[in-house]
C-alpha positions, 0 to 999 in steps of 0.5 A, spaced: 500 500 500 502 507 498 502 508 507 506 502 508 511 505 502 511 511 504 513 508 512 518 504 509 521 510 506 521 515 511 527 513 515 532 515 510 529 522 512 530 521 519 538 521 523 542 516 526 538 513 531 531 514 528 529 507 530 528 511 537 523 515 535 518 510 532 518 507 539 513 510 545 518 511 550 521 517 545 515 521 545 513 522 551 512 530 549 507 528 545 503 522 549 496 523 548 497 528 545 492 530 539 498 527 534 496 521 538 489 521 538 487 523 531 487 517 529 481 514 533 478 521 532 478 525 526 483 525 520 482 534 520 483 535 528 485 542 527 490 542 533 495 538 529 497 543 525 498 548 531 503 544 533 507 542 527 507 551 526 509 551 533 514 546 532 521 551 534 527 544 532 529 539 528 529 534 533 522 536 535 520 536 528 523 529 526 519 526 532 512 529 529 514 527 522 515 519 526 508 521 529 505 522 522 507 516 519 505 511 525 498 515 524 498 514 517 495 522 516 502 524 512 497 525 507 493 530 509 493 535 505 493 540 511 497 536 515 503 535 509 502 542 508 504 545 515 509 540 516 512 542 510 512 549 510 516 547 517 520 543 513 526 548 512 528 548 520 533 544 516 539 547 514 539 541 509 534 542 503 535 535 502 530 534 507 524 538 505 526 535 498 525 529 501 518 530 504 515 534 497 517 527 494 514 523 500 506 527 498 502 523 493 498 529 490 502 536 492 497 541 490 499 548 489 501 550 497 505 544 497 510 546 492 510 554 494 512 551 501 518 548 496 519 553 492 519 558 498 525 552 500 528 553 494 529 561 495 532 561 502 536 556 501 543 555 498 540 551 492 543 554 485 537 557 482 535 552 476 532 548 482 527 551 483 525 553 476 526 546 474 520 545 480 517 551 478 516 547 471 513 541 473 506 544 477 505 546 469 506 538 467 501 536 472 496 541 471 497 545 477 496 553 475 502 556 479 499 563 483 502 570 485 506 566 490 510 560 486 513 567 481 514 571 487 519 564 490 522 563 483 523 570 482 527 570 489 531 565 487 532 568 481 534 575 483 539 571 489 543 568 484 543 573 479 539 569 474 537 574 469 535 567 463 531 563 468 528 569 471 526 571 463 523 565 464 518 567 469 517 573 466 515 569 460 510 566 464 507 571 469 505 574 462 501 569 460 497 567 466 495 573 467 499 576 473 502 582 469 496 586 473 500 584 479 503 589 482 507 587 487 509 581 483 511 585 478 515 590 483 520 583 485 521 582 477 524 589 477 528 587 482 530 581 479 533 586 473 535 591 477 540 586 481 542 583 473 543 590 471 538 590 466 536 597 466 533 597 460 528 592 462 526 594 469 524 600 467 520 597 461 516 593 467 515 599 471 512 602 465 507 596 464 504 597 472 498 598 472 499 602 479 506 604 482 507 605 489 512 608 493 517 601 494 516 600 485 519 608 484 525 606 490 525 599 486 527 603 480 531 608 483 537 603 486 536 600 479 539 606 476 544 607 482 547 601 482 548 601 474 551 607 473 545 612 473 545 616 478 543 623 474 537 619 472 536 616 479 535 624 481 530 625 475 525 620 479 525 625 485 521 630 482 518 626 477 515 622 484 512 628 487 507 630 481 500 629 483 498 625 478 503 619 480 500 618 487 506 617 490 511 620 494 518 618 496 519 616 503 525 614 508 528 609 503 527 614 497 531 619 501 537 613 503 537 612 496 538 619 494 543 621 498 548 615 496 548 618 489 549 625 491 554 622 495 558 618 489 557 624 484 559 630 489 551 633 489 551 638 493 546 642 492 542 636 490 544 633 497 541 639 500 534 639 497 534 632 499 536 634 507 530 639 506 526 635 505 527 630 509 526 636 515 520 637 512 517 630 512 520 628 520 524 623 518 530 627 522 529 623 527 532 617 524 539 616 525 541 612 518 538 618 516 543 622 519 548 618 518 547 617 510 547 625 511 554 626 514 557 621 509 553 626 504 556 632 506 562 629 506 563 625 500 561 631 496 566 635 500 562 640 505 566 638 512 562 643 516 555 641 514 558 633 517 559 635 523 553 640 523 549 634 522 553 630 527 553 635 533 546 635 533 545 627 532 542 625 538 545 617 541 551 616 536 551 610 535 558 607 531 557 608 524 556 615 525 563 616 528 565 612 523 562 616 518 565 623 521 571 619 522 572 617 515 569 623 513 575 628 516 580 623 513 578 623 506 579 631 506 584 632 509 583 633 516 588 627 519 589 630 526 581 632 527 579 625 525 584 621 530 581 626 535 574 624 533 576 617 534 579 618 542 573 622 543 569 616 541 573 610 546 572 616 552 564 617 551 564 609 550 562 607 543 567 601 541 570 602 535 568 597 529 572 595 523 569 600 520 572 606 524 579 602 523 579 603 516 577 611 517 582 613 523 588 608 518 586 612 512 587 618 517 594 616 518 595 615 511 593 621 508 596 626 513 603 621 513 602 619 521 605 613 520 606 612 527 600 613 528 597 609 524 602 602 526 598 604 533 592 603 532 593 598 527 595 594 534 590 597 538 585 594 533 588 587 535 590 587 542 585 591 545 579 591 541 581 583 538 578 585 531 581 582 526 584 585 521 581 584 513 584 586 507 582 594 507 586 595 514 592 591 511 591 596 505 591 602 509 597 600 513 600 598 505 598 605 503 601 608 510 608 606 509 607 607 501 605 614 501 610 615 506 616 613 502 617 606 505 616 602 499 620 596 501 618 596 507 610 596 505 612 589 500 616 586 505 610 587 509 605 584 504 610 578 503 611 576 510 606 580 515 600 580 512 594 576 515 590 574 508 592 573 501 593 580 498 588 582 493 590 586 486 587 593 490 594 592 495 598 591 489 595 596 485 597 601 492 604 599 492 605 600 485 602 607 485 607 609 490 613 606 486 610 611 480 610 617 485 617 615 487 620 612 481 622 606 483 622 601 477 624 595 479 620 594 484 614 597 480 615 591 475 615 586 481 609 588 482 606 587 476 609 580 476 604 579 482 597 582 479 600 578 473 600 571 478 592 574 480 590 575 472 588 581 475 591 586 472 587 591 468 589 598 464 590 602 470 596 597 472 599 599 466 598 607 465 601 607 472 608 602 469 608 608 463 608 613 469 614 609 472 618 608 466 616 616 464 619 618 470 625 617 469 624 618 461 625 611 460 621 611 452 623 604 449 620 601 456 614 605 455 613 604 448 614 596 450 608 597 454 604 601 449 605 595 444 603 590 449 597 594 452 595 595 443 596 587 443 593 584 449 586 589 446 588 593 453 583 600 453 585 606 458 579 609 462 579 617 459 579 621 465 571 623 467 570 629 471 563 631 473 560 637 476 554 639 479 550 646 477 543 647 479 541 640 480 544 638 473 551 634 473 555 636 468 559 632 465 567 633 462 573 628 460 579 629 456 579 633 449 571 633 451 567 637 445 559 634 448 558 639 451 553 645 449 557 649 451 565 647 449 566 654 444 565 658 451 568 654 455 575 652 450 575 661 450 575 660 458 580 655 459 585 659 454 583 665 458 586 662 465 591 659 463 593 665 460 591 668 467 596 663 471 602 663 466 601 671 469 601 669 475 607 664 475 604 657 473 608 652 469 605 646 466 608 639 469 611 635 463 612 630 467 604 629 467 604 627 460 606 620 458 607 620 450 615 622 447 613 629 444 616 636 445 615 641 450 609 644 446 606 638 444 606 635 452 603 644 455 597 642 449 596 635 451 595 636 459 591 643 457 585 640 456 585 634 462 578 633 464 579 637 470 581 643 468 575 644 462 570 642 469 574 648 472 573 653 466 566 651 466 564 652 474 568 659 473 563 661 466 558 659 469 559 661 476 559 667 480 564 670 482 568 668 490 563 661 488 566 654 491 567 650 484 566 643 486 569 637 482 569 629 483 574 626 479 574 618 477 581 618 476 587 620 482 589 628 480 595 629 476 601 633 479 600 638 473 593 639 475 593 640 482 598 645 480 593 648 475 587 648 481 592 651 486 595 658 482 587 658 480 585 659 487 588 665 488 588 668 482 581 667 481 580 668 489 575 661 489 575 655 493 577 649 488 574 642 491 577 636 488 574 629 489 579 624 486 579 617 486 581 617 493 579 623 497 579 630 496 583 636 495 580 643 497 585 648 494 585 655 497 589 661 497 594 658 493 594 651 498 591 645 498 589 640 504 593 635 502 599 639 503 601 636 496 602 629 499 598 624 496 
């Protein structure tokens, strides 16, 4: 018979020592329970059920399982149901596996609690779409619920083919109309970096809540489209849309200011989030605090940070970083002994911003200090971002040879292409060849490097005017297909990001701002300006190399905040490549010729150039 099949089998469910469970001594959480008694009452004893659901551990599970097949209402399709939608207690999705299969007639409740399995397990996504599958080839209709599992599953492993497939389905089987279903399958794209198709599926809702417009927004800022994602803000607020943003709409938000250097966007943004009362939510305070400092206003970081009620550790990280990445070293460690005497515990990530503190104001002292402290008085352990602080601690610093021994012998992980690449860079800033192709052999050893390892071996090779070396790696990067990243600046001018890169001719204004430019320049060279060749890589004469650096995407961003600015405004910038020495030299005459603050935001942190002088104090 298919009980007494079904008992046979249900030992290979159950663990060593099963046989005990079977036995009546076993159970004696459950002597006369209604488990016991429903076999000479009614099959449907609605008490069953409450006990599976309350059920909080696999050993209590296994026992209830053993219960069910002693009493033959494994079957039940309630009982089945609730026992496997408890199934998942198991780390092992084998089991709940098993059990599905153990069903005679799974209806569509048992297969989503399988599907729901599926999608919160470590399971490759297939599984659950092979599942999701076989309810159409026994004539059961998956619902909202079966998509939503797969589509989970989907979007966990980044499964754009097989979440194409659902889509695929969802339309024909009528759940386009579902907005909430509709709304994961924006997630699923988004995760996928399918924009295109995210945006069409927001398109085809019929009704659009604020958590499908938050969908969209994180789909355009984390794939590159920050300026569309700020558009969305505004186009929110119309009335026809029925929507408006909310907390999450405004976190959001802020991290593309942040990475953009938004400024004023950031500030509307504040704005409104004192409008809303959301100020009283301190992940919004301390996105706020990492805003303004990404996008270079310090004093408005610590505004916000000062009238914080119970900072907690992220917003001391998030002040501590903020200090160091524009230059004020000294205050951040400052912030940070401030914080151990008010009795917050620093984490990881206020190491990786009081190290990086150290690193960019040259307190190599310091910065081993707190490396130790971190250690042996806190017992953290270090990761790769703390072990590349203290790289770029001793890199900056000149000490190039002790940062290489210190990778080979001290590190406590393997060191990854980011430590290497940080080394190299200070072999570029010192000129030091050899070891500079030392290190390119390690990230060769990795299969990691990229165009940016190279350009930064051209500059070593450059430095010291060593030509053939560099035309050796120029034929290399032309053979291998290697493509150097044009250097991007980005400025904020009413809400709108202007973008510039090298030679730029986009923009709608370029004959103003070429006229501009040649006009600083001329201005700058009055003032004692002299172009620093050895930031240009090519074998050209003098004249051709003052040409080429004239037009770096720094300096037409600059032009272009002069043009379109009043006189005495701040002109900032966010640059994705680290500054050259030519145009930090260019922003500092500017500064004081022009009497403007020039800030720059560099791969790596910020300059603020005033009065002829950068923050940096031309160190790094």
């Amino acid at each position: 018979m298919a009980l007494s099949r079904l008992h046979s089998k249900s030992s290979a469910l159950l663990p060593p020592n099963s046989h005990l469970l079977l036995s009546p001594p076993s159970f004696s959480l459950f002597h006369n329970s209604p488990i016991q008694q429903t076999h000479q009452t009614h099959l449907k004893n609605s008490s069953i059920p409450l006990i599976i659901k309350s059920c909080s551990s696999k050993t209590h599970l296994l026992q209830i399982h053993a219960q069910l097949l002693r009493a033959s209402l494994f079957q039940d399709p309630s009982l089945s149901y609730a026992f496997l939608s408890r199934a998942p207690l198991h780390d092992n999705i084998d089991y709940p596996r098993h059990v599905f299969e153990q069903i005679e007639n799974p209806n569509v409740y048992h297969y989503n609690s399988m599907l729901k399995s599926y999608s919160q397990s470590s399971m490759p996504s297939e599984r659950a779409v092979f599942l999701y599958r076989d309810m159409y080839r026994c004539g059961i209709l998956p619902n909202a619920f079966s998509c939503s599992f797969v589509l989970k599953t989907c979007t966990k492993f980044s499964s754009i083919s097989c979440g194409k497939q659902v889509h695929a389905k969802i339309l024909r089987d009528g759940h386009h109309s579902d907005s909430l279903l509709l709304t994961s399958l924006m997630g699923l794209y988004a995760v996928c970096g399918d924009t295109g198709d995210a945006t069409r599926v927001f398109a085809e809702m019929p009704e659009r809540d604020t958590v499908a417009w938050n969908v969209l927004i994180s789909c355009y800022t984390n794939n590159h489209r920050g300026k569309d994602a700020m558009k969305l803000f505004d186009v929110m607020q119309e009335p026809c849309h029925g929507s408006e943003p909310d907390d999450v709409t405004c976190l959001l938000l802020l991290q593309v200011c942040a990475h953009l250097g938004a400024l004023n966007f950031g500030e509307r943004i504040h704005e409104y989030i004192r409008d809303k009362d959301y100020s009283g939510a301190l992940n919004l305070r301390n996105s706020l605090i990492a805003m303004y400092s990404r996008c270079g206003s310090v004093d408005k970081a610590y505004s916000v940070f000062c009238n914080t009620q119970d900072k907690n550790v992220v917003t001391w990280s998030a002040m501590i970083s903020g200090l160091a990445m524009n230059g004020y070293g000294k205050d951040a460690i400052e912030a940070f002994l401030e914080m151990r005497r008010v009795g917050v515990a620093p984490d990881e990530q206020t190491f990786t911003g009081v190290l990086s503190a150290c690193s960019h104001s040259r307190l190599v002292d310091d910065g081993l200090k707190f490396f130790n402290m971190m250690k042996y008085d806190y017992g953290l352990v270090p990761n790769v971002c703390h072990y590349g602080c203290i790289v770029d601690l001793l890199s900056r610093a000149g000490l190039l040879d002790g940062a290489y021994q210190f990778i080979v012998s001290e590190m406590g992980v393997e060191p990854d292409a980011t430590i290497w690449r940080t080394l190299l860079g200070a072999c570029r800033i010192y000129g030091h060849v050899e070891l500079g192709e030392r290190v390119i052999g390690h990230l060769i050893e990795l299969k990691a490097q990229q165009a940016g390892d190279y350009v930064l071996l051209l500059n070593i090779y450059a430095s010291v005017g060593n030509w053939d070396k560099v035309a050796d790696v120029r034929r290399l990067m032309k053979d291998k297909g290697i493509q150097t990243t044009p250097g991007c600046s980005t400025m904020e001018l009413k809400g709108e990001v202007h973008e510039f890169i090298v030679d730029d001719d986009s923009h709608p204004r370029k004959a103003e701002i070429y006229k501009m430019l040649d006009e600083i320049s001329q201005q700058l060279k009055i003032a004692g300006y002299v172009a620093n060749m050895s930031s240009e890589l090519h074998n050209m004469d003098v004249e051709e190399k003052e040409s080429a650096l004239s037009f770096h995407s720094e300096k037409l961003a600059i032009a272009f905040g002069i043009l379109a600015t009043p006189p005495g405004t701040s002109v900032r910038i966010a640059n994705n490549l680290r500054i050259c020495v030519d145009c930090h030299t260019f922003a500092k005459v500017l500064s004081s010729v022009y009497n403007r603050l020039i800030i720059i935001r560099d791969r790596s942190r910020f300059h603020h150039f005033r009065d002829g002088h950068c923050s940096c104090n031309d160190y790094w």
